[in-house]
N, C-alpha and C positions, 0 to 999 in steps of 0.2 A: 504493500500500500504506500509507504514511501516511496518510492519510485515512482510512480504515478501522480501523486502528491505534488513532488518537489520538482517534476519536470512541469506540469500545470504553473504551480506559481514562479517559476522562475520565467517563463516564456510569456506572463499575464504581465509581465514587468519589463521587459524587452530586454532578458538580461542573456548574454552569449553565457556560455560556462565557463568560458575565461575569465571574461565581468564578475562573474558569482564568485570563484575563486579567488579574484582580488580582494572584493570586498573583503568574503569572509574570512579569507587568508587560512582556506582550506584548499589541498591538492587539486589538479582538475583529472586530475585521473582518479583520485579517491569517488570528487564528484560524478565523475560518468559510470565509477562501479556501483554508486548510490543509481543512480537515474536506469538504471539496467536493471537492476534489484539484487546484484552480485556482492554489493558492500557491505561493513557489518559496522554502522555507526556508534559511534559515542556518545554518551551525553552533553558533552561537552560541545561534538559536533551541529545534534538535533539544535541545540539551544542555540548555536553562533548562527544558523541557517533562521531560524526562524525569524533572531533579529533582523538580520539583512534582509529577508523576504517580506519584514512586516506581516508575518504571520503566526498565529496561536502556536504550539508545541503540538496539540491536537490536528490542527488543519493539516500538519505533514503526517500524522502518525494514523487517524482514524477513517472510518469508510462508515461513518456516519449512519449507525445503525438505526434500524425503523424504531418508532414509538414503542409505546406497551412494553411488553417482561418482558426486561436485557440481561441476559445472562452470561460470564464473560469467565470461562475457565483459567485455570492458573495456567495450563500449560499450552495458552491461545495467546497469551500475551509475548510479546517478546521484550526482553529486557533491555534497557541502555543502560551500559555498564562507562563508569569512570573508575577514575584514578581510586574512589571513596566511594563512591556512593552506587546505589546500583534503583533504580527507575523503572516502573511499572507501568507505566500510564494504562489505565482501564477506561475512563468515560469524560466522554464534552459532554454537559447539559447546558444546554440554553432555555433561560427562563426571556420576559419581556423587557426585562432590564439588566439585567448581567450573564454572564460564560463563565462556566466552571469548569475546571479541569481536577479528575480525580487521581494519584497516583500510589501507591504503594512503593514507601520507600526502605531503602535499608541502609543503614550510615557503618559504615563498616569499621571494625573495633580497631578503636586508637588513632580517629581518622577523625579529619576536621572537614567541612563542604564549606567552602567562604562564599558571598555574593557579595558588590559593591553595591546591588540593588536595583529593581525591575519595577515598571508598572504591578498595579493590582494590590489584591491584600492574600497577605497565606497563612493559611491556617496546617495546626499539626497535631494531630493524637497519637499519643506514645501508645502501642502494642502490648513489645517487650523493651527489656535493658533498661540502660539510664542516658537521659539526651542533655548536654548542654546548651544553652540556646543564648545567641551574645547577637543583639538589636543595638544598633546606635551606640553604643557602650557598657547597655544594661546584661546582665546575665543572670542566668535563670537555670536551673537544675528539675528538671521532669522523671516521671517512674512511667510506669504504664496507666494506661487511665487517665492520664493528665493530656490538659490541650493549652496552644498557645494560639495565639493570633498578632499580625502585626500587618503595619505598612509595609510592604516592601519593598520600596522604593526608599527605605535606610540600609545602610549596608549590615548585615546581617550574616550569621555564621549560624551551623550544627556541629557538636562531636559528640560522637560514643565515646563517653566514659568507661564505660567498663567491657565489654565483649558488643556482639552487633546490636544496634537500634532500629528496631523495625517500628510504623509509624504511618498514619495515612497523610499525605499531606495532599491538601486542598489549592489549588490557586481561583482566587475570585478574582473577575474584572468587571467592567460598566460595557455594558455591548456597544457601547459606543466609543470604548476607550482604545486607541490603540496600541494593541499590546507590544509587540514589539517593531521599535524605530528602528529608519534606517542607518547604517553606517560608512558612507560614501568617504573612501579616501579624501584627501584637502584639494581639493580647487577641482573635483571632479562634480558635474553636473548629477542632478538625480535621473533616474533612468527616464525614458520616453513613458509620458502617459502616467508616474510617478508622484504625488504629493512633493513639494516641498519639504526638504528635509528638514525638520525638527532636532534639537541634541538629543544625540545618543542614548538609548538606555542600556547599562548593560547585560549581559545576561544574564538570565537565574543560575544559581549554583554551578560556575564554571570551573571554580577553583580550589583544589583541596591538596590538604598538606597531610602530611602523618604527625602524629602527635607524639614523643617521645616517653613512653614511662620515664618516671627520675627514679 
């Protein structure tokens, strides 16, 4: 479904895969093994495509299943794996006023996921383990059971404390909002047919470090 996806909105935007690759300063041979359906993405990847594309994390990943009972097996999902963190995405809902995106995540033990910060608001329910969670400066300590909520558009961190962090994490936006900008090199024009480019947002959870026991 990514391949299908990502060659639609790159060609709605009149972008060569050369273009794409600049922007996103992703391979163009990675890209045409994505566009083929031969590539096996990253999270890191999904997420730096989306911004440049100006589109959801869902609009590359889903096939927009019908109404009524959706039922979405564990081993239907395919996973985006990082450096940390490993990504599930299960469901877009679209209500009249906002997009949701549902994912199942795992923070992987003694691993930190950093964002500088994104459109939207994200919500998080601990499963299992213990999660750290550092907002704007603040930190906060979670078990299972527990939720958080913030703006995301602060730069923002997760670590597993103790072994892995498993956890639903929610992204809410305004259906009017656009979720992810674009990021046009310096003095280069926005593409044909393009918005205006607006500053950058940058990606959700791009960046993750290992956390060192003392």
């Amino acid at each position: 479904m990514l391949a299908t996806n990502l060659r639609r909105a790159r060609t709605e935007r009149g972008l060569s895969i050369s273009e794409l690759s600049r922007r996103s300063k992703i391979g163009k041979a990675t890209l045409s093994q994505l566009e083929s359906g031969t590539g096996n993405p990253t999270i890191e990847t999904v997420f730096s495509l989306s911004r440049v594309l100006e589109v959801a994390v869902s609009d590359l990943l889903d096939a927009r299943p019908p109404g009524g009972l959706t039922v979405v097996r564990s081993e239907e999902v395919e996973v985006l794996s990082g450096e940390g963190v490993d990504l599930r995405p299960l469901r877009r809902i679209e209500t009249g006023e906002a997009v949701f995106e549902v994912f199942d995540q795992r923070v992987r033990a003694q691993r930190r996921q950093e964002s500088l910060g994104h459109v939207g608001t994200e919500h998080t329910i601990v499963q299992t383990g213990r999660l750290g969670v550092r907002v704007d400066g603040h930190e906060v300590e979670l078990g299972p059971g527990d939720y958080v909520g913030f703006d995301a558009a602060s730069p923002h961190s997760y670590t597993a404390l103790d072994g892995d962090v498993h956890s639903v994490l929610l992204l809410q936006y305004r259906a009017d909002q656009r979720l992810h900008l674009s990021d046009p090199a310096p003095d280069t024009p926005p593409a044909p047919g393009s918005p205006s480019a607006a500053p950058a947002a940058a990606p959700a959870h791009t960046h993750s470090s290992e956390i060192r026991p003392t």
